[in-house]
RODO-528319 format. One record per residue (C-alpha): x, y, z negated. Coordinates in steps of 0.25 Angstrom, whole numbers. Layout:
<sites>
+-------+-------+-------+
:     u :     v :     w :
+-------+-------+-------+
:     X :     Y :     Z :
...
+-------+-------+-------+
</sites>
This chain:
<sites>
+-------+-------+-------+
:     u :     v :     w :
+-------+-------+-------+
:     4 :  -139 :   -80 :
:     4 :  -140 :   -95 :
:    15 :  -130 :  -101 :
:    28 :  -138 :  -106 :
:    33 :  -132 :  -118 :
:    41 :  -136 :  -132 :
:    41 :  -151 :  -134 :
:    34 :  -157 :  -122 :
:    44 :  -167 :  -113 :
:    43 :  -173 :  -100 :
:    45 :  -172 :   -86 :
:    41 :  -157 :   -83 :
:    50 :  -153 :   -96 :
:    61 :  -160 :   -88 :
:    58 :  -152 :   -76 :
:    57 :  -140 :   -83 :
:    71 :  -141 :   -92 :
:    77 :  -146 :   -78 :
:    73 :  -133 :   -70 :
:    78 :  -125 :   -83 :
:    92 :  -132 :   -82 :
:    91 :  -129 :   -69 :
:    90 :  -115 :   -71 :
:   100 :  -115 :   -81 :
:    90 :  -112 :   -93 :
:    92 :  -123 :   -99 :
:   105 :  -132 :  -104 :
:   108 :  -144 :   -97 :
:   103 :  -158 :  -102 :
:   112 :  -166 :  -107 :
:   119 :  -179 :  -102 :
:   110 :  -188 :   -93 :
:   101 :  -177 :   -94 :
:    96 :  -178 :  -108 :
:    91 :  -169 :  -119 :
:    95 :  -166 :  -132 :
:    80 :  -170 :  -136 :
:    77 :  -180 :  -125 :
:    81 :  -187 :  -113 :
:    81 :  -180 :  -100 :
:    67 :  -184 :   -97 :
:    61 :  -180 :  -109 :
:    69 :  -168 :  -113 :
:    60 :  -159 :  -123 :
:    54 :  -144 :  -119 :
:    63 :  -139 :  -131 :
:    66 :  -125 :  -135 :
:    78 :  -123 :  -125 :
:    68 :  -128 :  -115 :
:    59 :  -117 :  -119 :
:    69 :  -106 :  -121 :
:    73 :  -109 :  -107 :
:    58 :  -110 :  -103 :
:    57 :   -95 :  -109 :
:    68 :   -90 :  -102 :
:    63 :   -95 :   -87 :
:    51 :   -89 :   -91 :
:    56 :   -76 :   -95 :
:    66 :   -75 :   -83 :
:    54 :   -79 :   -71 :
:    43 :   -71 :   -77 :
:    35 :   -80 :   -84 :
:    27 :   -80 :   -96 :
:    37 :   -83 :  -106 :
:    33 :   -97 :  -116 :
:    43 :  -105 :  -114 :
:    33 :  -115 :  -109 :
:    34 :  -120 :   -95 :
:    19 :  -120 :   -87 :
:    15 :  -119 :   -74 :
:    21 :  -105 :   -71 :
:    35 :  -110 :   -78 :
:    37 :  -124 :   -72 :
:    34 :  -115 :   -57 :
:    46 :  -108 :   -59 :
:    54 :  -116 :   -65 :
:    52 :  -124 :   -52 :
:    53 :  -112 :   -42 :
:    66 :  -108 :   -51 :
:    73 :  -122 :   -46 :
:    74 :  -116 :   -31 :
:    85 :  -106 :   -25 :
:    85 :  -103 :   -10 :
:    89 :  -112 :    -2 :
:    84 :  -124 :   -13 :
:    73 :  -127 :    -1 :
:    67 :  -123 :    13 :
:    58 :  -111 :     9 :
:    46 :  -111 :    18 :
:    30 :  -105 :    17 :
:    19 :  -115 :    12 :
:     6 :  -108 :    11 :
:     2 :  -118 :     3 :
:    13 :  -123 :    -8 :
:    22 :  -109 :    -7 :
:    36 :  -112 :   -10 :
:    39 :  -107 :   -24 :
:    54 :  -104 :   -30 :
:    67 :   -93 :   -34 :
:    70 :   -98 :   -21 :
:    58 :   -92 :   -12 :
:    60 :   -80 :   -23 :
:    74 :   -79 :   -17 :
:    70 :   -79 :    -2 :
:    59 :   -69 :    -5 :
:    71 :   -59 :   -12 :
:    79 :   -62 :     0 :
:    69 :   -58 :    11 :
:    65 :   -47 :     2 :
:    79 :   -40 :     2 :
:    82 :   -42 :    16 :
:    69 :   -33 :    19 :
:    59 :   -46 :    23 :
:    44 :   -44 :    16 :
:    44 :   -59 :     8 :
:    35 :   -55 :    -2 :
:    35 :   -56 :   -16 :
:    48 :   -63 :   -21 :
:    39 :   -72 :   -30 :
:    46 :   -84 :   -28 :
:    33 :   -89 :   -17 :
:    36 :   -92 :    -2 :
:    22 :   -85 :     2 :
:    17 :   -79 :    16 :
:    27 :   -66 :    13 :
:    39 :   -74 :    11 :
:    38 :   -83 :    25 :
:    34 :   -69 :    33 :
:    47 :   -61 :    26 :
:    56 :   -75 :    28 :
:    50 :   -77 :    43 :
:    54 :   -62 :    46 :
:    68 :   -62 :    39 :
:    71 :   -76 :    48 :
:    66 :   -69 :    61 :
:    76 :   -55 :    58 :
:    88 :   -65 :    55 :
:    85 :   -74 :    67 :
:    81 :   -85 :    62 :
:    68 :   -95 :    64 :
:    56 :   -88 :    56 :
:    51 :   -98 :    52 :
:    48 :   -95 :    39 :
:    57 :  -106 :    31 :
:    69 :  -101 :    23 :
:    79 :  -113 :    27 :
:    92 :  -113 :    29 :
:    95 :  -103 :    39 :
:    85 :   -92 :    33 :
:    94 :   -95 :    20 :
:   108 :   -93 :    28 :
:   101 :   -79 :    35 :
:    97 :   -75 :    20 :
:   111 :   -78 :    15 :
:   120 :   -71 :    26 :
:   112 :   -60 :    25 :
:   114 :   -60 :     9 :
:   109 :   -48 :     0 :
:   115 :   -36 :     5 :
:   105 :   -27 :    -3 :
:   102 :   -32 :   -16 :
:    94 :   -25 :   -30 :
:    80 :   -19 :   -29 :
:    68 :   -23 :   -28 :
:    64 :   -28 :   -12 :
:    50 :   -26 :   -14 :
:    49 :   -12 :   -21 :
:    47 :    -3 :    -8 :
:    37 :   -14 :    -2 :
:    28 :   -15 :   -12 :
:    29 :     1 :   -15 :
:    26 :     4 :    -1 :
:    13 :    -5 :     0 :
:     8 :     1 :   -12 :
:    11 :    16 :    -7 :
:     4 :    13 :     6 :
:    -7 :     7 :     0 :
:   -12 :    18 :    -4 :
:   -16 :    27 :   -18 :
:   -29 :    20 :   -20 :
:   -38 :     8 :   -23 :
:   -49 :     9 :   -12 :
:   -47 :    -5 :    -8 :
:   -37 :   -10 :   -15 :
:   -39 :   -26 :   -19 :
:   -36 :   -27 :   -33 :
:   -36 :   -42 :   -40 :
:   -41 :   -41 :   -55 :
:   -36 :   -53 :   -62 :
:   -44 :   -57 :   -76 :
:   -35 :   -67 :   -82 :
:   -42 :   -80 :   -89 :
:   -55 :   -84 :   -86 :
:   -63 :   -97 :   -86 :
:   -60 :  -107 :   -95 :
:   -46 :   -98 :   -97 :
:   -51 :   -89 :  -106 :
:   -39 :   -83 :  -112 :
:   -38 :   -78 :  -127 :
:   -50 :   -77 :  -135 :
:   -52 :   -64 :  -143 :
:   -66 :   -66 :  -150 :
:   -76 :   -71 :  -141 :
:   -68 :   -62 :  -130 :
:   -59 :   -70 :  -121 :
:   -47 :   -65 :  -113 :
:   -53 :   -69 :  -100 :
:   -66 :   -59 :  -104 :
:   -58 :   -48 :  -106 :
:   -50 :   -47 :   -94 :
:   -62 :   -50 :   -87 :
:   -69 :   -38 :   -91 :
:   -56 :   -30 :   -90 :
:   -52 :   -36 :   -75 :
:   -67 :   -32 :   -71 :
:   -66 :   -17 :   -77 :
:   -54 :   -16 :   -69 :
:   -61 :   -21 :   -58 :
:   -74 :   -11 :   -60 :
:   -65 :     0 :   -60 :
:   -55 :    -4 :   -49 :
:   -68 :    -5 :   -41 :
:   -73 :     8 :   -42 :
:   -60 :    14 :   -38 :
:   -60 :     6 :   -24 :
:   -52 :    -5 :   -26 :
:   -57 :   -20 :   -23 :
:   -55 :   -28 :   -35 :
:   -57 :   -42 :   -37 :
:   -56 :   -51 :   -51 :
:   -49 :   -65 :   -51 :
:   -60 :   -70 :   -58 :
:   -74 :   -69 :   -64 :
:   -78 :   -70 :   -78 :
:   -77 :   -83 :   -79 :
:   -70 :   -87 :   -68 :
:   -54 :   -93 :   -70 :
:   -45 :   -93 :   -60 :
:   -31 :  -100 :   -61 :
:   -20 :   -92 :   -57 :
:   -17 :   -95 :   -42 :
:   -33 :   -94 :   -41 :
:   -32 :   -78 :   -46 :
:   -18 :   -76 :   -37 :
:   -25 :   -81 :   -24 :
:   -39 :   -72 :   -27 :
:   -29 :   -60 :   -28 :
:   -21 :   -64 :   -14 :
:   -33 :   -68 :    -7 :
:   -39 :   -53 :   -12 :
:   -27 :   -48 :    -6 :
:   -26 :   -40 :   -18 :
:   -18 :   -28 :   -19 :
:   -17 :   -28 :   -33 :
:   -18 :   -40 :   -46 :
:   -21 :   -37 :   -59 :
:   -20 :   -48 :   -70 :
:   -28 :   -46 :   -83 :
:   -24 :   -52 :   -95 :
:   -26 :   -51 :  -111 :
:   -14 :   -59 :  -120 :
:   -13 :   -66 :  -132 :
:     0 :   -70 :  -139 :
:     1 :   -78 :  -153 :
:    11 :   -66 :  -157 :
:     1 :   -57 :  -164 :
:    10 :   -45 :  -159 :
:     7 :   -48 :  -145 :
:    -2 :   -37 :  -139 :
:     0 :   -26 :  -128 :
:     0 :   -24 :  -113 :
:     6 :   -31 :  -103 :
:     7 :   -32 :   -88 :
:    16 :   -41 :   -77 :
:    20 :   -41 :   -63 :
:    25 :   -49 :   -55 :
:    41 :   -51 :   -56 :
:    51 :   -61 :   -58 :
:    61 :   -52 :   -67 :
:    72 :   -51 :   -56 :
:    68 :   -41 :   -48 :
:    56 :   -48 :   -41 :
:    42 :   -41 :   -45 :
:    31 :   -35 :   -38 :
:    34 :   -21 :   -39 :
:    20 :   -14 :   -36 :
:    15 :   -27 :   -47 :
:    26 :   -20 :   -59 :
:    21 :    -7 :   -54 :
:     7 :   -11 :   -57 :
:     9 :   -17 :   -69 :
:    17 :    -6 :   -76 :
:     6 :     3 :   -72 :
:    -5 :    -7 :   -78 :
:     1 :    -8 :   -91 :
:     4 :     6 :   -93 :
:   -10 :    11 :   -91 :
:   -16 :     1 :   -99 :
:    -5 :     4 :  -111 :
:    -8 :    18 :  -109 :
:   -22 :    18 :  -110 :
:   -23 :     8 :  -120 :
:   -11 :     9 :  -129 :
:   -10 :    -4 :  -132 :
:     3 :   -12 :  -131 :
:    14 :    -9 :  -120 :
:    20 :   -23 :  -118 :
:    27 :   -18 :  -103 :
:    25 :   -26 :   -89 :
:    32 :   -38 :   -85 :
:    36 :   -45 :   -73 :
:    30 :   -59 :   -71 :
:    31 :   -69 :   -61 :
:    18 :   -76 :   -64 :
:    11 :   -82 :   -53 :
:     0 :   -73 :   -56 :
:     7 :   -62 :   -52 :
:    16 :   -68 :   -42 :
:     6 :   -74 :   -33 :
:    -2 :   -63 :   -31 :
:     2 :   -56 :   -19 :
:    -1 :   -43 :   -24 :
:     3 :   -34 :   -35 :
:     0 :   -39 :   -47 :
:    -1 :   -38 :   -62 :
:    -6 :   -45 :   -75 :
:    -8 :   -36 :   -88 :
:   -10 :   -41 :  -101 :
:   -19 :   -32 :  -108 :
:   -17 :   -34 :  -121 :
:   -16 :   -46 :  -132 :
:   -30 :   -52 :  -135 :
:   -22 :   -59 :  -148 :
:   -19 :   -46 :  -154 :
:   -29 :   -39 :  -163 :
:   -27 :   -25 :  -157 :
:   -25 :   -29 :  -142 :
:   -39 :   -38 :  -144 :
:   -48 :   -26 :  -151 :
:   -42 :   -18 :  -139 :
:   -47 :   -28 :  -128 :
:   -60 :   -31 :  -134 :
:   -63 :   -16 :  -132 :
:   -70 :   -16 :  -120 :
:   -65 :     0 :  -119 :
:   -49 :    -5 :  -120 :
:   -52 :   -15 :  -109 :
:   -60 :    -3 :   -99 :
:   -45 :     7 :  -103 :
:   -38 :    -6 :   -98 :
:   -46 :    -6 :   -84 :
:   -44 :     8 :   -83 :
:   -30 :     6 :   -84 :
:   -29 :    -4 :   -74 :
:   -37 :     4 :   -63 :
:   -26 :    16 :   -67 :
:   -15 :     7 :   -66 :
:   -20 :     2 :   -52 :
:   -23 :    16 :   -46 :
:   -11 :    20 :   -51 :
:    -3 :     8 :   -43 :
:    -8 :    16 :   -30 :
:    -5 :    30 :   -34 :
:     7 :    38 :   -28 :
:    16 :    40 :   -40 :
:    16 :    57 :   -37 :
:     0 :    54 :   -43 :
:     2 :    43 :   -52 :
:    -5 :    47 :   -67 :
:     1 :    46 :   -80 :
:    -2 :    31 :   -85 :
:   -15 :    31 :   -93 :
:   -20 :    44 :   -88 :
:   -25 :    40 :   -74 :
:   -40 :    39 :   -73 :
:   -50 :    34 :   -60 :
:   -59 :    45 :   -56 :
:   -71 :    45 :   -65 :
:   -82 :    32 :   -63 :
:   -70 :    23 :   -58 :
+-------+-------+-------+
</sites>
């Protein structure tokens, strides 16, 4: 869909000022459901709409514009639902989406039940943990949370509440896994490509650069044992759910994301990196791990800007089933971010760091270096 943003009207800018209201983001319209500056039917995208755009955006984990796009209008419709809204029930096709699938998966989580990640997506995970809860409590497993598997959720209410559900899971799959990277299935996501060539520096573009920075990465993730595979070629552009489905298929045990910004604020520069995470408590704990890790080495080795890591809920990283991570480099519309990035040395120190940053993810803590001082054996 086209983004809706300051001055447009019509039908999907009703929609969206309603499901604001809804939330209680935005004030109520006046009488017969008019607008100070239109009818109810053709009430403007003005700047209360867009304030209240930004602060949905800011609160779910989105990019922050103020304009509603396809990732936007997605969760302003999953925000509509609470349990019990609607018979939840696994489609392998057209997955149910919504806070109220979110506040099953939380549920089963706290009651002990493996539902996955709480993303909000009734997936394969969910239906297994939901089935098992509904055999334990006596009930039909037949994997629809109806009104009986709500009544069971309810009586047996939140006796134990705080922490983080997932935390011990994830940590323990990633301790037996093992320290090392012989075998490990590791998805290397070149951001861009095709017709989408991201910003131009020079004759240079954005999807060029990470290219060649995704497939130094690769080389040396390679040589260190691990099997690695790239979303895409050098010409080649993928669409998002195209690059989450390569890495599920892959069965990948890690997703890395590469990106290079630009920002019209000549001040914008830096290093940045996200995770999955909705901002109350929900992330994937092994992805933060890996995405403080990333950052850091590459700040440390580089010294460019530290502008922190920050959880998401992008489906780019929410509908990878694995780990995963999106790091910005670096600002191609800044002067000294772009010098360093053309340098073809800055971008192999960058690689460098990654490979550290992902052998470090499997090393027991009493070994784990000092950030920026861990090296691959020599010829890695």
């Amino acid at each position: 869909m086209e983004p809706l943003g300051p001055g447009d009207r019509g039908p999907a800018v009703t929609d969206v000022r309603a499901a604001l209201r809804r939330l209680g983001l935005l004030g109520a319209a006046t009488a017969h459901g008019a607008h100070p500056n239109g009818t109810g039917d053709d009430a403007p995208y003005d700047a209360e709409t867009e304030l209240a755009v930004r602060h949905f955006q800011q609160v779910r984990g989105l990019s922050v514009d103020g304009r509603v796009g396809e990732e936007t209008y997605q969760a302003l419709t999953e925000a509509r639902w609470s349990l019990g809204d609607r018979l939840l029930r696994y489609d392998p096709e057209r997955p149910l989406r919504g806070d109220d699938v979110t506040n099953l998966q939380e549920r089963l989580l706290e009651l002990g039940y493996d539902a996955g990640r709480a993303d909000g997506i009734l997936g394969a995970e969910t239906e297994a943990g939901l089935r098992a809860f509904q055999r334990d409590y006596g009930l039909i497993p037949d994997g629809t949370c109806g009104p009986g598997t709500l009544r069971a959720l309810k009586q047996l209410g939140r006796r134990v509440t705080g922490g983080r559900p997932q935390l011990l899971r994830q940590s323990a799959v990633l301790v037996e896994s093992g320290p090392h990277l012989i075998g490990r299935v590791i998805v290397i996501d070149p951001g861009h490509g095709g017709e989408d060539t991201g910003y131009t520096a020079g004759e240079t573009t954005e999807s060029d650069l990470v290219f060649d920075l995704a497939s130094r990465i690769e080389g040396r993730l390679a040589a260190a044992g691990a099997k690695v595979f790239l979303t895409r070629g050098r010409t080649g552009g993928p669409d998002m759910h195209e690059r989450t489905a390569f890495a599920n298929d892959a069965r990948a045990d890690l997703f890395i994301s590469l990106h290079m910004e630009a920002h019209g604020s000549p001040h914008a520069r830096g290093v940045a990196s996200y995770y999955y995470g909705n901002g109350s408590g929900v992330s994937s704990t092994v992805g933060e791990q890996f995405a403080n890790l990333l950052r850091r080495e590459v700040i440390a080795r580089t010294g460019m800007l530290d502008c922190g890591s920050h959880a998401k809920t992008w489906d780019l990283l929410r509908l990878t089933r694995m780990p995963a991570v999106r790091v910005d480099c670096g600002y191609l519309s800044h002067p000294v971010d772009r010098m360093l990035l053309l340098d073809a040395r800055l971008r192999s120190t960058i690689a460098q760091a990654a490979v550290a940053a992902v052998q470090r993810l499997f090393l027991p803590a009493e070994n784990d270096p000092k950030t920026g001082t861990f090296l691959l054996p020599t010829g890695i």
